[in-house]
Every structure is written in structure tokens, then in C-alpha cells.
DOKOLLO-183303 format. One record per residue (C-alpha): x, y, z; residue number from 1. Coordinates in steps of 0.001 Angstrom, whole numbers, m for minus. Layout:
<nodes>
u = X v = Y w = Z seq = NUM
...
</nodes>
This chain:
<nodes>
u = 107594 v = 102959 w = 60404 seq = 1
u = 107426 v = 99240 w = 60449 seq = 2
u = 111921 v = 99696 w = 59562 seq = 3
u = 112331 v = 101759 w = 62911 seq = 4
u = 110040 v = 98895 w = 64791 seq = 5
u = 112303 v = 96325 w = 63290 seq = 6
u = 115479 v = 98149 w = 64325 seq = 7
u = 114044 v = 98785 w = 67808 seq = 8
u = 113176 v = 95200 w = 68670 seq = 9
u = 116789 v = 93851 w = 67046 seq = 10
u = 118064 v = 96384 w = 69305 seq = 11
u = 115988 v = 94790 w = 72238 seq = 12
u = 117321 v = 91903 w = 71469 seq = 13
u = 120867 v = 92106 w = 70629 seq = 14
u = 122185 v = 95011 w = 72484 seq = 15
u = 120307 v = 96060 w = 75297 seq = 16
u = 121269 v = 92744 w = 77342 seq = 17
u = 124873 v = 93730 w = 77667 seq = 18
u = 123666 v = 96905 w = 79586 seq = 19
u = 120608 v = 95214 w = 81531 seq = 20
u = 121273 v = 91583 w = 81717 seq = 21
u = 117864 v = 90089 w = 82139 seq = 22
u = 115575 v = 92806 w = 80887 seq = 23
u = 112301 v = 91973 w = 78683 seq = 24
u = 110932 v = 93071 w = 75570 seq = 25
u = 109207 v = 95419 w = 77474 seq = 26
u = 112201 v = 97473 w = 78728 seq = 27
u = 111594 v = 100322 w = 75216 seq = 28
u = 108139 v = 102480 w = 75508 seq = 29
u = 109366 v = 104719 w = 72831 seq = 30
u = 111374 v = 104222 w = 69565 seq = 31
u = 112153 v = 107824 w = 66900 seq = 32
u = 114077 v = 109311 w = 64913 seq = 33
u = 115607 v = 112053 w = 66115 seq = 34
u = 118281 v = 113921 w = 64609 seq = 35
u = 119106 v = 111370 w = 61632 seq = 36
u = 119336 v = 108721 w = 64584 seq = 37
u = 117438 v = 106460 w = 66066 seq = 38
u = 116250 v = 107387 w = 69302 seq = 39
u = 115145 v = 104920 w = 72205 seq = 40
u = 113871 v = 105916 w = 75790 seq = 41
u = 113313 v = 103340 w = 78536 seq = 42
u = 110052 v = 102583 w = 80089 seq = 43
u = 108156 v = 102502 w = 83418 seq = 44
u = 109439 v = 98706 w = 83635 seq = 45
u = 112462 v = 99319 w = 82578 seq = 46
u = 114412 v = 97301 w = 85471 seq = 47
u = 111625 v = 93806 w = 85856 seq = 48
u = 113515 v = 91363 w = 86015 seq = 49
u = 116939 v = 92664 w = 86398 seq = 50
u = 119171 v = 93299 w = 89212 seq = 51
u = 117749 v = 96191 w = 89774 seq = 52
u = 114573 v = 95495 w = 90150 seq = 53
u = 113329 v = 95995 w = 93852 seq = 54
u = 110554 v = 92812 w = 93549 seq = 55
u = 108450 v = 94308 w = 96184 seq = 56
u = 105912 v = 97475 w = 96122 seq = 57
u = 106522 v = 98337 w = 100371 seq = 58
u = 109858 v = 101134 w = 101148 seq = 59
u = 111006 v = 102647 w = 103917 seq = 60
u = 111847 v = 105902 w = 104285 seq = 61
u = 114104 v = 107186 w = 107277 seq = 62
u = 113330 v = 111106 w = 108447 seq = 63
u = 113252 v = 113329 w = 111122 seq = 64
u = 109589 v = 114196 w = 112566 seq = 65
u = 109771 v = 117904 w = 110754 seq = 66
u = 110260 v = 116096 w = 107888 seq = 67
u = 107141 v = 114020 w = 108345 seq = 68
u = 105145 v = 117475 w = 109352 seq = 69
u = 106187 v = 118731 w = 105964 seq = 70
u = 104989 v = 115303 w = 104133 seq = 71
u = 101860 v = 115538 w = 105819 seq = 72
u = 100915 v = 119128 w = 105368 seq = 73
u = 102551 v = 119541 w = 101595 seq = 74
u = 100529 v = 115732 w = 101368 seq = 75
u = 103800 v = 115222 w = 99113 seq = 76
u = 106956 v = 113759 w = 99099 seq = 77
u = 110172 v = 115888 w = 97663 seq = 78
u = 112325 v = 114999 w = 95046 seq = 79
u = 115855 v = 116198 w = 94888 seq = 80
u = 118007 v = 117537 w = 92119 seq = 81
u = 120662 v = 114718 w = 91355 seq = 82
u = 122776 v = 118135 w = 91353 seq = 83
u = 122210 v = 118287 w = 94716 seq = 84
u = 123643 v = 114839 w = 96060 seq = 85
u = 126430 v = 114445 w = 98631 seq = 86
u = 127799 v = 112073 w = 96773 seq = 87
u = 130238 v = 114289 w = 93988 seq = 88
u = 130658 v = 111189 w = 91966 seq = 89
u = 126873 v = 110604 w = 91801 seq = 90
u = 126198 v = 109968 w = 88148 seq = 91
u = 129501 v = 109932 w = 87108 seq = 92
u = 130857 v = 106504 w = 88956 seq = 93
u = 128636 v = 104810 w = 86178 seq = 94
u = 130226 v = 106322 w = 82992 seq = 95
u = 134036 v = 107125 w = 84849 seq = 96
u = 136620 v = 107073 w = 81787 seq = 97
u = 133799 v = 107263 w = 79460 seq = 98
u = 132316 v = 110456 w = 79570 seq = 99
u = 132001 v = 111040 w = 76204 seq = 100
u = 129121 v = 108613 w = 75602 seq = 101
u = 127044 v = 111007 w = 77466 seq = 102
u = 127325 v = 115196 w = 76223 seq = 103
u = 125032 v = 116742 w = 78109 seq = 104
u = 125524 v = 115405 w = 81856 seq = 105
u = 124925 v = 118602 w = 83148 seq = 106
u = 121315 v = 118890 w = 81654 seq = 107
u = 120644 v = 115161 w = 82449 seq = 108
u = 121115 v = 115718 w = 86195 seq = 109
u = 119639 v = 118693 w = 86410 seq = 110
u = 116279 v = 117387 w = 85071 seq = 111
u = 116736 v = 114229 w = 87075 seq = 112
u = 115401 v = 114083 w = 90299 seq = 113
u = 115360 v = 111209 w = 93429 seq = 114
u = 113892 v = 109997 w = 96486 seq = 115
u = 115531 v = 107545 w = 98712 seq = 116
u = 114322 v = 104582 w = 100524 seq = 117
u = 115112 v = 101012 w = 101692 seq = 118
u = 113210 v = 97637 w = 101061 seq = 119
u = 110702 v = 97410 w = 104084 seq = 120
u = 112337 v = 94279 w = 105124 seq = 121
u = 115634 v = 96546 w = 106424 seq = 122
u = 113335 v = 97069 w = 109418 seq = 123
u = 114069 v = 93607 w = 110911 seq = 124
u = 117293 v = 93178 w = 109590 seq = 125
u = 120859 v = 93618 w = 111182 seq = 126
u = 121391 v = 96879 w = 109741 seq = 127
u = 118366 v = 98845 w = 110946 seq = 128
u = 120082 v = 100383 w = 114221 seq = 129
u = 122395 v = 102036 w = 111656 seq = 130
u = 119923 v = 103089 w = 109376 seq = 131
u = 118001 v = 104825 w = 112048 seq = 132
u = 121109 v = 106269 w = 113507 seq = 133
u = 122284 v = 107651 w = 109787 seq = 134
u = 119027 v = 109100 w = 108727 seq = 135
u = 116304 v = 108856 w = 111302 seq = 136
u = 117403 v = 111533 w = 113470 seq = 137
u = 119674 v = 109290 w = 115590 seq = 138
u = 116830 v = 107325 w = 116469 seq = 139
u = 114166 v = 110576 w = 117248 seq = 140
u = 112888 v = 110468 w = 113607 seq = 141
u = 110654 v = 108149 w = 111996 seq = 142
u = 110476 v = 105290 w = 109237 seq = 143
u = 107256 v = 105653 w = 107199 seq = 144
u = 107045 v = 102859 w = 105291 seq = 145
u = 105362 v = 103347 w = 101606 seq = 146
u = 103814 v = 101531 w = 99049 seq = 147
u = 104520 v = 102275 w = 95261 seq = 148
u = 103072 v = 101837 w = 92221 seq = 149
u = 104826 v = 103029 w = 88656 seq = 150
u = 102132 v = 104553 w = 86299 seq = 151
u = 101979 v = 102345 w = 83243 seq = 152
u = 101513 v = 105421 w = 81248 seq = 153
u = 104557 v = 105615 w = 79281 seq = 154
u = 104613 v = 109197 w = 79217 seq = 155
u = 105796 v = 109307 w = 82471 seq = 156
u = 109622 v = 108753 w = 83373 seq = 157
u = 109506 v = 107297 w = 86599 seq = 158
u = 111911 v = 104579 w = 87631 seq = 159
u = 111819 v = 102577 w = 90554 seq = 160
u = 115147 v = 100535 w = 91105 seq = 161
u = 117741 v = 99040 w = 93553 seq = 162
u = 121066 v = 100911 w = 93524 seq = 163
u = 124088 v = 98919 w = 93245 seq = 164
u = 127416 v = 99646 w = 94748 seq = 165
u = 129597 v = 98457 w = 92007 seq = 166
u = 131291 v = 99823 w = 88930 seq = 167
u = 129885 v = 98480 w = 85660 seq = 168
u = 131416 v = 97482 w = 82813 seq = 169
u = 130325 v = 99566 w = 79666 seq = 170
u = 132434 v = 97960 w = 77011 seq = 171
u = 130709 v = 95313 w = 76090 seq = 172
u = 127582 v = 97359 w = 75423 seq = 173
u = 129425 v = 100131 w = 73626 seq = 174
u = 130950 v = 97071 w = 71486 seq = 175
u = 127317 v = 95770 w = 70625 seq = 176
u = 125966 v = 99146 w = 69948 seq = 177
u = 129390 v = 99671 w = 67467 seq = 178
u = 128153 v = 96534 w = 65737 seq = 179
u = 124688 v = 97420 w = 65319 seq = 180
u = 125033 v = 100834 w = 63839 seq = 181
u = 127596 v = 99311 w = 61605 seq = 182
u = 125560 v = 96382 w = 60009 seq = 183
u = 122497 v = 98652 w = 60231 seq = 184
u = 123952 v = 101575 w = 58729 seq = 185
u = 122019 v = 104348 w = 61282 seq = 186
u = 123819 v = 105975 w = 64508 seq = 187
u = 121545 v = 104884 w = 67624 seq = 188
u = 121166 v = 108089 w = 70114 seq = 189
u = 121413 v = 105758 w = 73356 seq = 190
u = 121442 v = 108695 w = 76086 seq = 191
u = 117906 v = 107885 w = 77289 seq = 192
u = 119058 v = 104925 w = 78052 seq = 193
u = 122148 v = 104944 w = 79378 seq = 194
u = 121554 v = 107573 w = 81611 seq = 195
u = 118492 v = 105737 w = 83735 seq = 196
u = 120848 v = 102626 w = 85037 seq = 197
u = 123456 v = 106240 w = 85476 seq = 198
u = 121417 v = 107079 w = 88416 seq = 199
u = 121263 v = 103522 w = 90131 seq = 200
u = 125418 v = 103048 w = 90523 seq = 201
u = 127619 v = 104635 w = 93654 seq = 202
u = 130632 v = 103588 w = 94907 seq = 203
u = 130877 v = 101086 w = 97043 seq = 204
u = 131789 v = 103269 w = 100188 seq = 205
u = 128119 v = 103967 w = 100069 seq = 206
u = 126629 v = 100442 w = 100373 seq = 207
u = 125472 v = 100468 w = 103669 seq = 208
u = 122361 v = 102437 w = 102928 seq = 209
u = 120744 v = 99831 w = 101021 seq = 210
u = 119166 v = 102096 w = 98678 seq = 211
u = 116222 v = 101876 w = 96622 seq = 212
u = 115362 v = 104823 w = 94200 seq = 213
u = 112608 v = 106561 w = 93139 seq = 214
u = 113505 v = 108076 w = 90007 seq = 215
u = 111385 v = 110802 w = 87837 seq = 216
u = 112978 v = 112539 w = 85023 seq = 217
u = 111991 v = 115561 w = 83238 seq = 218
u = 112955 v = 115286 w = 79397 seq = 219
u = 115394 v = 117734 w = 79266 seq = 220
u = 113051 v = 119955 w = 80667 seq = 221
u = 110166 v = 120200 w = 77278 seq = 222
u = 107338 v = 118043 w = 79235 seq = 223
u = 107734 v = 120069 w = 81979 seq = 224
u = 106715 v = 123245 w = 81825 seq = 225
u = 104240 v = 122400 w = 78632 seq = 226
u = 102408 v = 118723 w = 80245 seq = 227
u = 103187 v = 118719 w = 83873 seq = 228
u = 101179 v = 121806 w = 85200 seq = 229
u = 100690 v = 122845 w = 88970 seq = 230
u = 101508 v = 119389 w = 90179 seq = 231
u = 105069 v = 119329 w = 89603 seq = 232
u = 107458 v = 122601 w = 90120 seq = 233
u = 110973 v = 123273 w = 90024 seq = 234
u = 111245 v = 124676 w = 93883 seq = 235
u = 114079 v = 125560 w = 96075 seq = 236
u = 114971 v = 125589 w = 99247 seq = 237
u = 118173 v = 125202 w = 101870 seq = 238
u = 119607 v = 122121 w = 103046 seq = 239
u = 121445 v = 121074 w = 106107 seq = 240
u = 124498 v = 122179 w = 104581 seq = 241
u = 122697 v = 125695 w = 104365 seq = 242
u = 123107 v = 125372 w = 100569 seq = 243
u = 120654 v = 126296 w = 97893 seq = 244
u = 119347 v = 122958 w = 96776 seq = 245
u = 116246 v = 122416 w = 93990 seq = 246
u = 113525 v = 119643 w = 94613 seq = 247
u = 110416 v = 119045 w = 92673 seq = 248
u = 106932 v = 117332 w = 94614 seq = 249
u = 105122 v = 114251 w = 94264 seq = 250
u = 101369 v = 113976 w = 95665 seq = 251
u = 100937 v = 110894 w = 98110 seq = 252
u = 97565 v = 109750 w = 99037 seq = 253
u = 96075 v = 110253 w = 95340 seq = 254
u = 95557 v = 107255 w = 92724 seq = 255
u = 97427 v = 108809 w = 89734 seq = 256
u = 97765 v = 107482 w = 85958 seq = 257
u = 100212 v = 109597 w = 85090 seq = 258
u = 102413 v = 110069 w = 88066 seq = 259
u = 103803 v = 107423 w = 90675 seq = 260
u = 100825 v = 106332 w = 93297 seq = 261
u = 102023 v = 106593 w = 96593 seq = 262
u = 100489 v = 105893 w = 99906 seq = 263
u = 101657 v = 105795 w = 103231 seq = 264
u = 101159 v = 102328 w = 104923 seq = 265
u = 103021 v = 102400 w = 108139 seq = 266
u = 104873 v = 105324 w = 110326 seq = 267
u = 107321 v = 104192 w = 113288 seq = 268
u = 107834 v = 106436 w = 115551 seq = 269
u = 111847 v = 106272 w = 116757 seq = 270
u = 113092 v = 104569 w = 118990 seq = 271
u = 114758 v = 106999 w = 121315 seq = 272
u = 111383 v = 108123 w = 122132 seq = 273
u = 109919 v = 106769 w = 125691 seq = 274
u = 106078 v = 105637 w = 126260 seq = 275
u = 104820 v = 108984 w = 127212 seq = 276
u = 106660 v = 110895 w = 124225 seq = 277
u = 105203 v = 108493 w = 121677 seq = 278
u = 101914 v = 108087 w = 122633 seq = 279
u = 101948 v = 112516 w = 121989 seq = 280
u = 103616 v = 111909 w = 118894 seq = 281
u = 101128 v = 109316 w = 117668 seq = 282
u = 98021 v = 110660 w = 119021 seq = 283
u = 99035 v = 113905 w = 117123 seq = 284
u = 100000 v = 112209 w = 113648 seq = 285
u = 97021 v = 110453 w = 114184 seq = 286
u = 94916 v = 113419 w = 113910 seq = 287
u = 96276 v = 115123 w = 111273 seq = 288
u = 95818 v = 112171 w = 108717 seq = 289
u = 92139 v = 111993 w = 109969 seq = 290
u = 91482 v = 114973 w = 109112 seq = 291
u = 93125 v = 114473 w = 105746 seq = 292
u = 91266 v = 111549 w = 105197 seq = 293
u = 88229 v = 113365 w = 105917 seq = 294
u = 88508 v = 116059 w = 103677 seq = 295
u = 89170 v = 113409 w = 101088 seq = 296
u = 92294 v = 115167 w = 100417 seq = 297
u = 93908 v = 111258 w = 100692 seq = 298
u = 92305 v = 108465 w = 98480 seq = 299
u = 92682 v = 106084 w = 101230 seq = 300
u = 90057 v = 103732 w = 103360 seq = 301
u = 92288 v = 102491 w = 106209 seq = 302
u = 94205 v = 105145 w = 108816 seq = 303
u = 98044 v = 104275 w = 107900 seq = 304
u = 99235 v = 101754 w = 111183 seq = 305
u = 101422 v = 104143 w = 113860 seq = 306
u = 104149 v = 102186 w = 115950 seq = 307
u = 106958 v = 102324 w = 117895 seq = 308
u = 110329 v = 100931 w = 116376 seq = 309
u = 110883 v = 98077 w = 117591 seq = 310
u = 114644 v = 98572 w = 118669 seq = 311
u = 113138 v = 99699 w = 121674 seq = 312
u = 115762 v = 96972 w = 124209 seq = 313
u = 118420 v = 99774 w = 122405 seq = 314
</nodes>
């Protein structure tokens, strides 16, 4: 045992850095064999202190006003099957010409599921019109604005990141990871690690959504069904596309140790709405989270804040 802690830390040290420039000593939770190899998963914290990491706990979330109806009576956010992007490259841009490294894609993305939002401070900056336009109903929708907090439970795999629109280059880690196996004489299994920073690269064509990602991944599927209970289910249901698309649910509202705590801070009501139509809108929202308050079915003391977007001089 103390070998394999040894061997994880020198690989902490020496290779890991070449795929996350900047990452801590905290970046492994778990270190095994597996298979004659060794075996290393990434944690909760994975991306501190990297240029991923999202330094702030406040998202934004752009959606039509169904969408927030749904939220509010599932009291749940869903996340969706990375099989069911609309980007085809998602997953691949990251390991393009290098395929090999990962053999079981497939599985990886379909256990791997993601829920898309923007740093709060996009609401005040010069790309919020589009933003709004793109994915807040043209402006009819709303922005609920979240707060997030990753479970330190390393059980979990939840990942909370920034997604970059640029094409890394893998070579230098492969290179390390070559050298480390070599002098240490033991193959490293590195596909629960490599596949996490997978999920947080697209092509730059995509850059103007600014995305931050919440990212929770099944372990190719054993947690699931044995650990995760009612609170998590593989669902489906038809997108806009009327295709067949799988999502799985988060709770919101709840203090959870084992699962992400979410909590709704802030709803803005679009834009496009007039005085009359938003003062309906908000007196109804208003309401309905009272009442879920209420029935203590949200851990909350203070009614989330309703507004109208500002972009109302549009």
C-alpha cells in the first residue's frame, strides 16, 4: 500500500502537470490497482487552480419559462447525456488523432452527463444580449442564476469547470506518462483522468457561449444502479430536435454531502417581457417557491430575488 501511495504522489508530481498545468496535490481522491495497473481517478477539486477552474460559486443559466416550470415542480435540474450534444465533435475535439488513448469512448459518454451555465458576471457584460437571444428564448425566457457547491465526498464525480475553446496538446503528457511507466516498471490506466478535462474542450466555433460545466459522471455505470438510489435515474425524453435524448436529475434546494448543493439565488425574468407581463410572471414564480419553501421541500431561509433583465432600453 504505502508503494501505490508513493507511485500516486510521483505521479502528482511529475506527470499530471503536463495535462493540468497548475493543479495541486489535491487533484487524485483515489489511487488502485486495477487490472495489473495502476489506476487513478480525479477528484471533486480536480480543476482549483487551473484554467479551468471557474473561481466563483454564482452561474447563470439561460431557459425558456417551461423550462423553469419544470425546475420548479421536478425541484431539480436535468443533466444531459454527453451523447446527446449538438456539438458531434463533443468529446472527441480533446483526444482528435489520438483516439486510442481512450477505448471505451462510447461508455464514457454515455455515463457522462452535463449542465450548462455561464459565470454570473455574463449578465453585465457585452455579450449578454446574445446569450439571451441564443438560449433564453430570444429574450422571453429567463436567467436563474445559481449557486454551487461540489460535495467534498470523494465518492461523488462531480466536476465543476470552465470550458475552453482550444485544442490541447496531449503529447507532452503522453511523453511523461511513457517515462513513468518505463522507470517505474507498472502501466498507469489514465482514462479517469483523461477523460474529465475530455468534457471541458470544443472547438472554437463554439466560444461565444462562455460555458461553464457542471459535470457528474457515473463510473461506467457500477455506482449507479447499486449507491445512487431514487435520486438519480437514467430518464428519457424528446428534445427540440424531436429526438430521443437521456438526462439524469439533480435535487436543488437540498444541502447534500454526497451530491452537488444547489440553490437558486436569483431568476430574471426576460427582457422582451413588458411591465404588466412580468409583474404575472413574477407574482406567479413567486408563489410557487413559497409554497415550496413552506413545505420545507427547499432548505432555504431567503425567497430567491425575482427581476427583470436589465436589457430592458433593448
Amino acid at each position: 500500500m504505502e508503494n501505490i501511495l508513493k507511485l500516486h504522489q510521483l505521479y502528482v508530481d511529475s506527470v499530471l502537470p503536463t495535462l493540468l498545468p497548475g493543479c495541486g496535490r489535491h487533484i487524485v481522491t483515489t489511487v488502485k490497482f486495477r487490472d495489473t495497473k495502476l489506476s487513478l481517478e480525479l477528484g471533486p477539486e480536480a480543476f482549483k487552480g487551473t484554467r479551468y477552474d471557474t473561481k466563483s460559486k454564482k452561474f447563470v443559466h439561460f431557459t425558456s419559462l417551461k423550462a423553469l416550470q419544470s425546475i420548479l415542480n421536478e425541484s431539480s435540474i436535468r443533466l444531459y447525456c454527453l451523447n446527446n450534444s449538438n456539438d458531434p465533435n463533443e468529446f472527441k475535439y480533446f483526444i482528435k488523432g489520438k483516439e486510442s488513448i481512450l477505448f471505451e469512448n462510447d461508455q464514457i459518454k454515455e455515463n457522462t452527463f452535463t449542465f450548462s451555465m455561464c459565470d454570473e458576471k455574463v449578465l453585465r457584460g457585452n455579450n449578454a444580449l446574445n446569450l439571451w437571444r441564443l438560449y433564453g428564448d430570444g429574450g422571453r425566457g429567463v436567467a436563474i442564476i445559481f449557486e454551487i457547491n461540489l460535495p467534498e465526498n470523494d465518492f461523488d464525480k462531480s466536476y465543476l469547470g470552465r470550458v475552453l475553446y482550444t485544442k490541447p496538446d496531449l503529447d507532452a503528457f503522453l511523453q511523461k506518462n511513457r517515462e513513468f511507466e518505463t522507470e517505474n516498471k507498472i502501466k498507469v490506466d489514465y482514462s479517469d483522468i483523461i477523460h474529465v478535462p475530455a468534457c471541458y474542450h470544443k472547438n472554437s466555433h463554439y466560444k461565444i457561449e462562455e460555458e461553464i460545466r457542471l459535470m457528474h459522471y457515473y463510473y461506467k455505470g457500477e455506482m449507479f444502479a447499486k449507491y445512487r438510489g431514487g435520486n438519480d435515474k437514467y430518464l428519457k425524453d424528446f428534445n427540440s430536435r424531436n429526438e430521443i435524448v437521456t438526462y439524469s436529475k439533480l435535487n436543488i434546494g437540498k444541502l447534500n454531502k454526497n451530491y452537488p448543493s444547489i440553490y437558486i439565488k436569483e431568476i430574471q425574468i426576460g427582457f422582451r417581457h413588458e411591465e404588466g407581463s412580468f409583474l404575472k410572471i413574477k407574482k406567479h414564480f413567486k408563489l410557487l417557491m413559497a409554497s415550496m419553501i413552506k413545505s420545507s421541500s427547499w432548505d432555504v431561509d431567503e425567497m430567491p430575488k425575482i427581476s427583470h433583465s436589465n436589457l430592458l432600453e433593448i
